[in-house]
C-alpha positions in Angstrom: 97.6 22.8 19.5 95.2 21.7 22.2 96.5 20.3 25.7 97.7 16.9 25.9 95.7 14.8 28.1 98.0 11.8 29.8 96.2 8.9 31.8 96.9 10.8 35.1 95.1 13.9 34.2 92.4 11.7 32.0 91.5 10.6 35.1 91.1 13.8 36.8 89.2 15.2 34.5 86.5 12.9 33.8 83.4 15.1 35.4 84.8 18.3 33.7 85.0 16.8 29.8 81.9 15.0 30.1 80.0 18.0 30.9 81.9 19.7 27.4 81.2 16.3 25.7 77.4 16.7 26.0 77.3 20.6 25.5 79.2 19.9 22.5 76.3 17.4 21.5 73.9 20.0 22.3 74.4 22.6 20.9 74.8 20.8 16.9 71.5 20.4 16.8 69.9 18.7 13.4 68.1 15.4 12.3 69.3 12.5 10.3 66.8 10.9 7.4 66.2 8.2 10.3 65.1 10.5 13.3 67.3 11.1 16.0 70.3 8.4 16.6 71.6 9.7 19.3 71.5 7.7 22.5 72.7 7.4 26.7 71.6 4.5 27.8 74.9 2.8 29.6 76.1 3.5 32.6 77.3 6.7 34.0 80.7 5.5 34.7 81.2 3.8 30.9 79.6 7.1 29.8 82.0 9.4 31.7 85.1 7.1 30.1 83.6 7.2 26.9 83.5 11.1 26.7 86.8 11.6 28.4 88.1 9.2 25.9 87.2 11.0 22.8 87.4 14.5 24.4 91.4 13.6 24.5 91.8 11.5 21.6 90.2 14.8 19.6 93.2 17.3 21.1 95.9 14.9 20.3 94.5 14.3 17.0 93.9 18.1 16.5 90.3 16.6 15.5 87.2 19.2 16.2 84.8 16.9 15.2 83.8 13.7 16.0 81.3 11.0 16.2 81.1 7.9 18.2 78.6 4.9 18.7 79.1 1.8 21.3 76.7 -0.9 21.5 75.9 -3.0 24.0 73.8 -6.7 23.6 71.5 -5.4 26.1 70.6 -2.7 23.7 72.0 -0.1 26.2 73.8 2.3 24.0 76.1 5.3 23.8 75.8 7.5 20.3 76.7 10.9 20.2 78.9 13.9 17.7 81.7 16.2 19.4 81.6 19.6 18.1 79.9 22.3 16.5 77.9 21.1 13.6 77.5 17.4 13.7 75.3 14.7 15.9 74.8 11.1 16.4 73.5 11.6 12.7 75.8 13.3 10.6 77.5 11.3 7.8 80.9 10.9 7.8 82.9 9.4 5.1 83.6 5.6 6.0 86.8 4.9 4.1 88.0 1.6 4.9 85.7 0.7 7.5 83.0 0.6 4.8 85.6 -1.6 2.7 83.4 -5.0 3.6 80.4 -3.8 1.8 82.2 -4.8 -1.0 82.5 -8.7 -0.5 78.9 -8.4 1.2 77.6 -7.2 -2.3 80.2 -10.5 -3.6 78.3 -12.6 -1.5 74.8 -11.9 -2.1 75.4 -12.4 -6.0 77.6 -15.2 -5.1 74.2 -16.7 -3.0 71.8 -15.3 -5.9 73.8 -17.6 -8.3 75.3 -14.8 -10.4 78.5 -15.8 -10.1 81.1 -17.8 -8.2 83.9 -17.0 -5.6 86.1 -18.9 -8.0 85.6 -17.1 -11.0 88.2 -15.2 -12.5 88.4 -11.5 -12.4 90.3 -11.6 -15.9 86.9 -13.0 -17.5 84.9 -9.9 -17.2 87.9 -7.2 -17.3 89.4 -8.6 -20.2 91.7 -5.5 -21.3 92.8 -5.3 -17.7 96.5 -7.0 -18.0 98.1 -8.1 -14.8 95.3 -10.2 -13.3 95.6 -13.5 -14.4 94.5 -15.8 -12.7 93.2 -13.8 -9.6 89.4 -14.9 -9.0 86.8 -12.8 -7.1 87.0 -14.5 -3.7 90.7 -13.6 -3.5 89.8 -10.2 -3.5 88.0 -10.5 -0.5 90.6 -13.3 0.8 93.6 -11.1 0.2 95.4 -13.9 -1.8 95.3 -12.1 -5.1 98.8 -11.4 -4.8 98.2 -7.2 -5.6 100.1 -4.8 -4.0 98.9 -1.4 -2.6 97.9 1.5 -5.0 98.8 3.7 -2.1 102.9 2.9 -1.3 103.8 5.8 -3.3 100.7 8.3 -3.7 99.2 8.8 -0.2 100.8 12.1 0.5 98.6 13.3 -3.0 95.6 12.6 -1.1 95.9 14.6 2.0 97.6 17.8 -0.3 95.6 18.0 -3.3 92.6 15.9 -2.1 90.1 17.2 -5.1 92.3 15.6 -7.5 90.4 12.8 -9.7 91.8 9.3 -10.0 90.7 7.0 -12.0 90.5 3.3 -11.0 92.6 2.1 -13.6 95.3 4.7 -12.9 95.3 3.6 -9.6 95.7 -0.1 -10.4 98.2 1.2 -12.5 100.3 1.7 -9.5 99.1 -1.4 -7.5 100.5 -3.1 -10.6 104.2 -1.7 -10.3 104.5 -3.8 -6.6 102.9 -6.8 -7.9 102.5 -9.3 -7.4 103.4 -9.9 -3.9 104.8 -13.1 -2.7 103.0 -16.4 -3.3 99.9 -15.1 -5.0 97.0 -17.3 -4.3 98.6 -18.6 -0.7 99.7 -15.6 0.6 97.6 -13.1 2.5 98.0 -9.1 1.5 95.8 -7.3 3.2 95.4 -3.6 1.2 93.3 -1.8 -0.8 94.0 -2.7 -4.1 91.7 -6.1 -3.9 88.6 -4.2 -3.4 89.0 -1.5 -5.9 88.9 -3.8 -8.6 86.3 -6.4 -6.7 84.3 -2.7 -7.4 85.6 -3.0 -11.4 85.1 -6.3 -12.0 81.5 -6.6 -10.1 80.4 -3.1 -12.4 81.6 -4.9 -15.5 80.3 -8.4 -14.9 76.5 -7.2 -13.7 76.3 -4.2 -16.2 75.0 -1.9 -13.1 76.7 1.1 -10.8 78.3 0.2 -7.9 76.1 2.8 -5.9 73.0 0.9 -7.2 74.4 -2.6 -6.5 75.6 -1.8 -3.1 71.7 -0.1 -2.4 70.1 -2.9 -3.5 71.9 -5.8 -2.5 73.4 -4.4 0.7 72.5 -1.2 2.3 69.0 -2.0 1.8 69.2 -5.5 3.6 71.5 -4.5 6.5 69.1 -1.8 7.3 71.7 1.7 6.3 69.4 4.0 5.6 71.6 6.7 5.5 74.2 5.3 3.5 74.9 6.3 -0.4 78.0 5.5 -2.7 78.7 8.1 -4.8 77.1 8.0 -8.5 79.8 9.8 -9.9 83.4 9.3 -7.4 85.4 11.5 -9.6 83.4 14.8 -8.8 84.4 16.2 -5.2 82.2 16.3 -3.2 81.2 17.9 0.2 78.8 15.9 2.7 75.8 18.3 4.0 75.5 18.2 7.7 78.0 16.1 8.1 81.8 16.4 9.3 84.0 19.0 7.8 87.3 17.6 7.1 91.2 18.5 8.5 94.1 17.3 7.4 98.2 18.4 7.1 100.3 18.5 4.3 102.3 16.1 4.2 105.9 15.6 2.7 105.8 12.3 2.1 104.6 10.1 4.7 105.6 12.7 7.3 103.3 15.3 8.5 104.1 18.9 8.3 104.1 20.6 11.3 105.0 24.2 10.9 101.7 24.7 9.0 98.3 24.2 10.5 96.1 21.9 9.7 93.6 23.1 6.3 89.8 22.4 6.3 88.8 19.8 3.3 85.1 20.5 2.9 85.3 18.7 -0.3 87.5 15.3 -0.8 87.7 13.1 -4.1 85.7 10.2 -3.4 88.0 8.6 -6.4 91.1 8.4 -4.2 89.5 4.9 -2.7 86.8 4.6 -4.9 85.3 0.9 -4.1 88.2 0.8 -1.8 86.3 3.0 0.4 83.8 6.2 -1.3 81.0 5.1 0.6 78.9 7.8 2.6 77.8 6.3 6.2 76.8 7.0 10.1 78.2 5.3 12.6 74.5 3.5 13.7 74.7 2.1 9.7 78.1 1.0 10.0 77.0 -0.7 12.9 74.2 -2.4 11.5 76.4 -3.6 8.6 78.7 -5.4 10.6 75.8 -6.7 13.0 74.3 -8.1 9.7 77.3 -9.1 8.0 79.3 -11.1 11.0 76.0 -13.0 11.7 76.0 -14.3 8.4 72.9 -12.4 6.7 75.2 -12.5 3.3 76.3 -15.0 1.0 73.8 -17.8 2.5 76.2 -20.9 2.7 79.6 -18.8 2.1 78.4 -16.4 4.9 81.0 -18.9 7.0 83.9 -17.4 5.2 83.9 -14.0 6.7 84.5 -15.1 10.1 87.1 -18.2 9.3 90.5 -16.2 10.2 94.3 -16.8 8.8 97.2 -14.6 10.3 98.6 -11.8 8.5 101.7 -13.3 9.5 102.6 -15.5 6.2 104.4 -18.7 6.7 107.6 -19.2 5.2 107.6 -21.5 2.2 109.0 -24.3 0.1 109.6 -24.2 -3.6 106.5 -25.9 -4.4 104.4 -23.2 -1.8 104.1 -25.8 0.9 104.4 -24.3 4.3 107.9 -25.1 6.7 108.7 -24.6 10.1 110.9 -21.4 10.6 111.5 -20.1 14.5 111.3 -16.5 13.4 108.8 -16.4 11.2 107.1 -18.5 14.1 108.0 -16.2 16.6 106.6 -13.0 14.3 103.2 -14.9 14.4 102.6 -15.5 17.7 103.1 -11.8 18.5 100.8 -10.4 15.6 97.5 -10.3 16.9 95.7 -9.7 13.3 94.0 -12.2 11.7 92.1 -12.1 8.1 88.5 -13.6 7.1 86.7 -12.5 3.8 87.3 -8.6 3.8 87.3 -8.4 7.6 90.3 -8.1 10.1 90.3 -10.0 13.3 92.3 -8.6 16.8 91.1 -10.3 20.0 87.2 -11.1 19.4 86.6 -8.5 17.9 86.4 -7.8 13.1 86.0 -4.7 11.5 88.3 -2.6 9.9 89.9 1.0 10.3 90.4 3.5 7.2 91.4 7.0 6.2 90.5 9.1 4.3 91.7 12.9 3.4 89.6 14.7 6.7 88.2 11.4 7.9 89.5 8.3 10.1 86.8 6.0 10.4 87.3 2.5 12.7 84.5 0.3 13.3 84.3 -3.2 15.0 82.2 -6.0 16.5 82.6 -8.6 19.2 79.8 -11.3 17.8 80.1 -13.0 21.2 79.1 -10.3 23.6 77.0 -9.0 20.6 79.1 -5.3 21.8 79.8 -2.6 18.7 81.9 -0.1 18.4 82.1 3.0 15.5 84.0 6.0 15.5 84.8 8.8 13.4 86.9 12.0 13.7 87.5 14.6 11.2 91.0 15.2 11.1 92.7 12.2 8.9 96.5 13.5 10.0 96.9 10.6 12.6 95.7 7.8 10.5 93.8 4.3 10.6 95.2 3.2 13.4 94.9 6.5 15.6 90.8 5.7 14.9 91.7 1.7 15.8 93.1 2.6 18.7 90.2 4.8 20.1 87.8 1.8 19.3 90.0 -0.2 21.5 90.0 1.6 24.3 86.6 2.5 23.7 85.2 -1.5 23.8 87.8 -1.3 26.9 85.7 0.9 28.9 82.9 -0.4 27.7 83.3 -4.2 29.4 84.3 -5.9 26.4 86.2 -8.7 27.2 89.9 -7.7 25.3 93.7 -8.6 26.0 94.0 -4.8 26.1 93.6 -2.0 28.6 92.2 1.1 28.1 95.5 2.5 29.2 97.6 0.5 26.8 94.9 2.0 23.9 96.0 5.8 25.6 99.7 4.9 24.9 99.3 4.1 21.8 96.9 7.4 21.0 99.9 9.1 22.2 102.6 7.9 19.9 100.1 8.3 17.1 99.5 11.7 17.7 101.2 14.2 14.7 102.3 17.8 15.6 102.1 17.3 19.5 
């Protein structure tokens, strides 16, 4: 399936995929609701790595689709689509990388004195057993001591992906690993927190999520293209925008003697407020422009960037944090850190997601004021495939990382299924 571009040949081929990177882009064709996004403002040497980049992390995702943004403070810009069918404008499905529109629409309540961060969850989903004591800003903390809906159902998604879930039968699994250690201390970073955030904010305000997220965040981060969907349990297939592939899998492997099958229509319920909601890369962008700077929650806006590890300390009976070498040691080396609903690796927060025939990875540097989205329409690699191509992506572009672009190429490689 495709030919497997190493960092030798990469290199090689630079003037060669950048010409098929543009012709790709030209020949798609189409307007988004906001005009053309599509920009080439950087230089032609970031340009050139950018294109070369995503030309070989398509083939060793066995993606044919894609679409990539990177911003620079300057306002120098690269925004294009790969592949017949799609452009800088074409909506792609954000899964998890749209996961912090969540605590965004938290924190605007939260500043418009509807609620507070420390009320509990259990007060306005009061049939809901299993979540005492969790309050709202855990959710977007990670401390709520919930384990993952997913452990035991992802493979559902990618082989029957118009199957409808509904949120409480997915709790209903999150609630068969929980709760997770020290619940309230503890940091557990998965997808279970915002899906009932998404509950909870529904019941407590009396409104849809899609019309609370439009009028208290896409509307003020300036995501004019953005929609989540009224109704998540009807499958549902985005006009002009990326046509999903995935495998089958059997459980979490990939199966390889079978090609990959076109989803043109996905479940939005398989994330639901974990991560239906219906982007482009310039809106993702302008969320997390909006949301690191603190345009949400008005005093709490300093939450989202105030980082733990991942890494939990080991601890005493009574929760107090001791001094253990290993656990020490595991620390050090684990780059991620967690704010409110935002990851942290070197400077820069965002998240990465999947989705069945989407992975979606989107991140900002606030210092260098540098952006990065990209989307691909193949989901069989996974989040961190998408992660990794933002990496080396803010790489080439000058961003100032612990990482190389080559390191990000390693990693691409080891991620790749079916090669």
């Amino acid at each position: 399936m495709g030919i497997r571009l190493g960092r030798r040949a990469r290199a090689g081929a630079l003037a060669v995929l950048s010409a098929v990177a543009l012709g790709l882009t030209a020949c798609t064709g189409g307007v988004g609701p906001l005009g053309d996004a599509s920009a080439d403002s950087l230089d032609k040497g970031t340009t050139s790595g950018i294109e070369a980049a995503v030309k070989s992390a398509m083939e060793l995702s066995g993606s044919t689709q894609a679409v990539v943004g990177v911003w620079q403070k300057d306002g120098s810009a690269y925004v294009q689509g790969f592949g017949d069918g799609v452009s800088a404008n074409s909506q792609i499905r954000a899964a998890q990388a749209g996961q912090p529109v969540m605590c965004a629409l938290l924190l605007d309540l939260v500043d418009q004195g509807r609620l507070k961060l420390d009320r509990k969850v259990s007060t306005d989903l009061t049939q809901q057993v299993g979540i005492e004591g969790i309050t709202y800003g855990q959710l977007c903390a990670a401390t709520s001591g919930l384990g993952d809906f997913k452990r035991d159902i992802s493979a559902i998604f990618a082989n029957n992906p118009l199957r409808q879930w509904s949120d409480r039968e997915l709790f209903a699994h999150s609630l068969a690993f929980s709760p997770m250690s020290w619940p309230g201390l503890n940091v557990h970073v998965n997808d279970s927190n915002t899906l009932l955030l998404a509950r909870g904010l529904r019941s407590m305000t009396g409104s849809s999520i899609s019309d609370l997220l439009e009028s208290h965040v896409f509307s003020k981060a300036g995501m004019g293209s953005s929609y989540y969907p009224n109704d998540v349990l009807t499958p549902t297939e985005i006009s002009g925008g990326m046509t999903g592939l995935t495998r089958q899998f059997a459980g979490k492997k990939a199966v390889c003697d079978v090609d990959a099958a076109s989803v043109p229509k996905v479940s939005p319920s398989m994330l639901g407020g974990a991560g239906a909601t219906v982007t482009t890369v310039t809106d993702l962008k302008n969320f997390y422009e909006k949301y690191l700077d603190g345009s949400f929650g008005g005093k709490s806006a300093k939450l989202i960037t105030e980082t733990v590890s991942t890494t939990n300390p080991k601890r005493d009976k009574n929760g107090n944090p001791i001094a253990d070498e290993a656990t020490d040691a595991k620390a050090a080396a684990n780059p991620r850190s967690w704010g409110f609903g935002v990851e942290k690796i070197g400077p820069l927060y965002g998240m990465s997601g999947s989705m069945t025939g989407t992975i979606t990875a989107a991140y900002r540097d606030p210092r260098s004021g540098s952006s990065v989205v990209v989307s691909l329409n193949n989901s069989s690699a996974g989040a961190k495939f998408a992660q990794a191509l933002a990496f080396e992506l803010a790489a080439i572009a000058g961003v100032d990382v612990a990482w190389t672009a080559d390191d990000q190429v390693a990693t691409l490689e080891k991620l790749a299924v079916c090669q």
